[in-house]
Kinemage of the C-alpha trace (Angstrom):
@kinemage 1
@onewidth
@group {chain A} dominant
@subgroup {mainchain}
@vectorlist {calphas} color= white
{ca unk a 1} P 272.521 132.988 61.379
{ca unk a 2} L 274.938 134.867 63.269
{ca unk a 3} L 273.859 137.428 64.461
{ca unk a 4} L 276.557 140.595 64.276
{ca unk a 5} L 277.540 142.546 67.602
{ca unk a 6} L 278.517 145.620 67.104
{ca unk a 7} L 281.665 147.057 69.402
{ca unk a 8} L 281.435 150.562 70.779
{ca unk a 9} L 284.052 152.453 69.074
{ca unk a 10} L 287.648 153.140 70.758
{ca unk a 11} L 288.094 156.106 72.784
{ca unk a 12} L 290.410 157.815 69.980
{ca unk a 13} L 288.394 157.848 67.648
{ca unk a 14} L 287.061 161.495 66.735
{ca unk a 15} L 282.932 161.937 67.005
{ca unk a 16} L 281.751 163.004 63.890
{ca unk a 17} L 281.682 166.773 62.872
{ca unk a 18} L 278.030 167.085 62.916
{ca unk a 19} L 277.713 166.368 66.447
{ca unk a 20} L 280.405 168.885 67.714
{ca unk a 21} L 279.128 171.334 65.222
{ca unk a 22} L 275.231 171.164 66.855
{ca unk a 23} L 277.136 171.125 70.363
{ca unk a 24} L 278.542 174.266 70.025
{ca unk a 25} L 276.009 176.080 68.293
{ca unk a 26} L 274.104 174.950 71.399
{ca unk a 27} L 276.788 176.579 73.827
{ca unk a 28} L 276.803 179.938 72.015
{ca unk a 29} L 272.597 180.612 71.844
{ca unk a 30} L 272.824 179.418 75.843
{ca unk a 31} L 275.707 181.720 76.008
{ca unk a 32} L 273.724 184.367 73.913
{ca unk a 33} L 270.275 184.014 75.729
{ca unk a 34} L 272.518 183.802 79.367
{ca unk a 35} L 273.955 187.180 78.305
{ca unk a 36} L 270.707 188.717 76.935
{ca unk a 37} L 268.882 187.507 80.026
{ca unk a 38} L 271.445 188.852 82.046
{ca unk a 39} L 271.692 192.195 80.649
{ca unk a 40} L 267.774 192.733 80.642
{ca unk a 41} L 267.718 192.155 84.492
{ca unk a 42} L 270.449 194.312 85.068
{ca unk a 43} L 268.598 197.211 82.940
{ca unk a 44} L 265.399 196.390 85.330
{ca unk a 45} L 267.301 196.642 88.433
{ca unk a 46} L 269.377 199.570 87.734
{ca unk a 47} L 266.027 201.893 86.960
{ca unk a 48} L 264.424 200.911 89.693
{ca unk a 49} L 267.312 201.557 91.788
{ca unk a 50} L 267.070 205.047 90.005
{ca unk a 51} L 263.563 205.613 90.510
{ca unk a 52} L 263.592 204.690 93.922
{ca unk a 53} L 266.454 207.286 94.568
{ca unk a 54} L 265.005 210.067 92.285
{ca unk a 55} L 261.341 209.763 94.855
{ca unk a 56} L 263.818 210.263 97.824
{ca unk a 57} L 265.512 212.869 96.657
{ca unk a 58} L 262.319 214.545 95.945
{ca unk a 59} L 260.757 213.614 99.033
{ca unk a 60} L 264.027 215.795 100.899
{ca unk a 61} L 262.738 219.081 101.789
{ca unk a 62} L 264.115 222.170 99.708
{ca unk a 63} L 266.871 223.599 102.046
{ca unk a 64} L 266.323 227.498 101.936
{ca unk a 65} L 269.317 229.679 100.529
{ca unk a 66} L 271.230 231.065 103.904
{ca unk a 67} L 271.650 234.555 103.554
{ca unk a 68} L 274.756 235.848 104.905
{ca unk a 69} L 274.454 237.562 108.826
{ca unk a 70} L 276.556 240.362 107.868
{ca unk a 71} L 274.369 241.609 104.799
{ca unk a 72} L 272.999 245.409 104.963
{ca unk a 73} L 274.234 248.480 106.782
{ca unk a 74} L 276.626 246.924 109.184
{ca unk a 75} L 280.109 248.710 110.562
{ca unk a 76} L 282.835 246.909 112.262
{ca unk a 77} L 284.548 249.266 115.472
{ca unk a 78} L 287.734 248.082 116.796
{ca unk a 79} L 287.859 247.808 120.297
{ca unk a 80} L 291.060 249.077 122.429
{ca unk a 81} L 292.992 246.221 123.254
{ca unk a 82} L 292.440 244.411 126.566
{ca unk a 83} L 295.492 243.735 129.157
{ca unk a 84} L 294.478 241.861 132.847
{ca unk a 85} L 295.641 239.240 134.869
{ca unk a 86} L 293.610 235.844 135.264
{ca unk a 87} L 291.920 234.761 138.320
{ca unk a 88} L 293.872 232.751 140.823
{ca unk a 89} L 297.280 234.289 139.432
{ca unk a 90} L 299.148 237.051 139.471
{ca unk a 91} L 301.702 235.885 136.689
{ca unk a 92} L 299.222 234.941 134.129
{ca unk a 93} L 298.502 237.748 132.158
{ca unk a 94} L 295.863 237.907 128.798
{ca unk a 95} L 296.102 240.436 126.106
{ca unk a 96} L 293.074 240.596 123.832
{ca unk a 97} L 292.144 242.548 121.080
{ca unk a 98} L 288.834 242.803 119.387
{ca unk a 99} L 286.142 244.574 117.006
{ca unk a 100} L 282.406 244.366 116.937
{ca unk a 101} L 280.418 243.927 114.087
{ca unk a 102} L 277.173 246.088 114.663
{ca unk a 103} L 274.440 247.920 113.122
{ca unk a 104} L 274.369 251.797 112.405
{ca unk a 105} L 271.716 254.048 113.735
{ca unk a 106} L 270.427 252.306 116.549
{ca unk a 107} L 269.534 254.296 119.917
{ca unk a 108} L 273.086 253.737 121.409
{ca unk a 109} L 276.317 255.755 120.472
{ca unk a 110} L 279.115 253.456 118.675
{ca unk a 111} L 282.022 254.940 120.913
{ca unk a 112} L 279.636 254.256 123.816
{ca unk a 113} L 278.674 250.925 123.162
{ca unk a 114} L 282.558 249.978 122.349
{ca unk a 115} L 284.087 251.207 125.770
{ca unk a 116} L 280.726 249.305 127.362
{ca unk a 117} L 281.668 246.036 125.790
{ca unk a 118} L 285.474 247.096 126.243
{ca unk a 119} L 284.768 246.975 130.337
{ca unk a 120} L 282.714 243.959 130.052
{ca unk a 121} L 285.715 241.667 128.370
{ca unk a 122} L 287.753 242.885 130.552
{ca unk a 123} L 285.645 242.100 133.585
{ca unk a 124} L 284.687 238.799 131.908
{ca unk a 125} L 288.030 237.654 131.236
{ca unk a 126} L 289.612 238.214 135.031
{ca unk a 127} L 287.156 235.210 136.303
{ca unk a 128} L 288.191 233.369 133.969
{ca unk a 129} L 291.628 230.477 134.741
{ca unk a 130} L 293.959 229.944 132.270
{ca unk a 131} L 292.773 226.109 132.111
{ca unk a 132} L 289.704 227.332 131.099
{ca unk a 133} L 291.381 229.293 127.718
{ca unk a 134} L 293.620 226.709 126.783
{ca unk a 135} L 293.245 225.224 123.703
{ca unk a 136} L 291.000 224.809 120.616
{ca unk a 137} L 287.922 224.377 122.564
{ca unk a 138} L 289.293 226.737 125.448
{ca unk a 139} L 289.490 229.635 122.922
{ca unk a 140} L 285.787 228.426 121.115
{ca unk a 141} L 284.387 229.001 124.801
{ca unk a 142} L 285.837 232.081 125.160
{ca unk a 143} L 284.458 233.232 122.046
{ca unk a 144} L 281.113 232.017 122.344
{ca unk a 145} L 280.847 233.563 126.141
{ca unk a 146} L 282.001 237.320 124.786
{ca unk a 147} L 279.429 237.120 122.094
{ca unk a 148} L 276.319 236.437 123.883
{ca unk a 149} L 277.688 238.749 126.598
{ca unk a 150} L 278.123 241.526 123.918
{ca unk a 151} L 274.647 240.845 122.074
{ca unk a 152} L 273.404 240.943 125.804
{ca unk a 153} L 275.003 244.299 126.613
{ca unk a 154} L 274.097 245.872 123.651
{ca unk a 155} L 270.334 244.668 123.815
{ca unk a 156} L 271.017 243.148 120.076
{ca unk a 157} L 272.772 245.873 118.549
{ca unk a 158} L 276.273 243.521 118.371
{ca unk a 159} L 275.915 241.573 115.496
{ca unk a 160} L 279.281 239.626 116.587
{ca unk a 161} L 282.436 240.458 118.692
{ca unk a 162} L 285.520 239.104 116.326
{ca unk a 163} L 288.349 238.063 118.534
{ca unk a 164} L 291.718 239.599 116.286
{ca unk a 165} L 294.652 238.169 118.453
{ca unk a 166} L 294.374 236.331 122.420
{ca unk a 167} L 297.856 236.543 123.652
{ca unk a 168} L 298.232 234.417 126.991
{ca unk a 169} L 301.461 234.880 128.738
């Protein structure tokens, strides 16, 4: 009455082909559903992502179509060209030429208007140093300071005063 013990088997031995075969049809449907799983979230998050974008974009207000200043019945004058000194030197010297960009058939007379803006560049520009011309934001100044002046002098009839050449010497 012996009773029989029964040895695991070695380590070499190969497990039987049923097992490996159930073991990796059970990696490939946890690979499948992983995948599957995966994908659907994905899906969810990108259209909400996409709705949530599409209500602010809607939510922006509509930005009006800019119509061009220089539409209409406009006429560009070229101004004669302006020669002074600066302030504070007498070997600093400015040439300047210009037009205006302004609007037919108002009260004043074009060649009037020009030789009015003409004298006020001129009177502008010998008050100003050349530190104050100098460069990018110098000449954006400048600019800036002879078109209100302008639109001033000419009560509105001056669309804009386009600087052609600044020559500082």
């Amino acid at each position: 009455m012996a009773k029989t013990l029964e040895l695991p088997a070695p380590s070499g031995t190969v497990p039987s082909k049923e097992g490996s075969l159930r073991w990796l049809l059970t990696l490939g449907l946890l690979t499948l559903l992983s995948a599957a799983i995966g994908g659907g979230f994905g899906l969810v998050m990108v259209s909400g992502i996409e709705k949530q974008v599409e209500e602010k974009y809607k939510a922006l207000p509509q930005k009006a179509e800019v119509s061009s200043p220089y539409t209409g019945s406009i006429t560009l004058k070229k101004l004669a060209p302006v020669v002074t000194n600066l302030a504070g030197s007498e070997s600093d010297w400015v040439r300047l030429e210009a037009s205006i960009v302004y609007k037919p058939g108002d009260e004043q007379n074009p060649d009037v208007l020009v030789s009015e803006t003409r004298q006020d560049i001129l009177s502008y520009i010998r008050t100003m140093s050349l530190a104050q011309i100098q460069g990018p934001s110098g000449l954006l100044h400048l600019r800036e300071d002879l078109n209100e002046r302008a639109r001033l002098r000419s009560k509105g009839a001056i669309q804009e005063l386009v600087l052609e050449t600044l020559i500082v010497q």
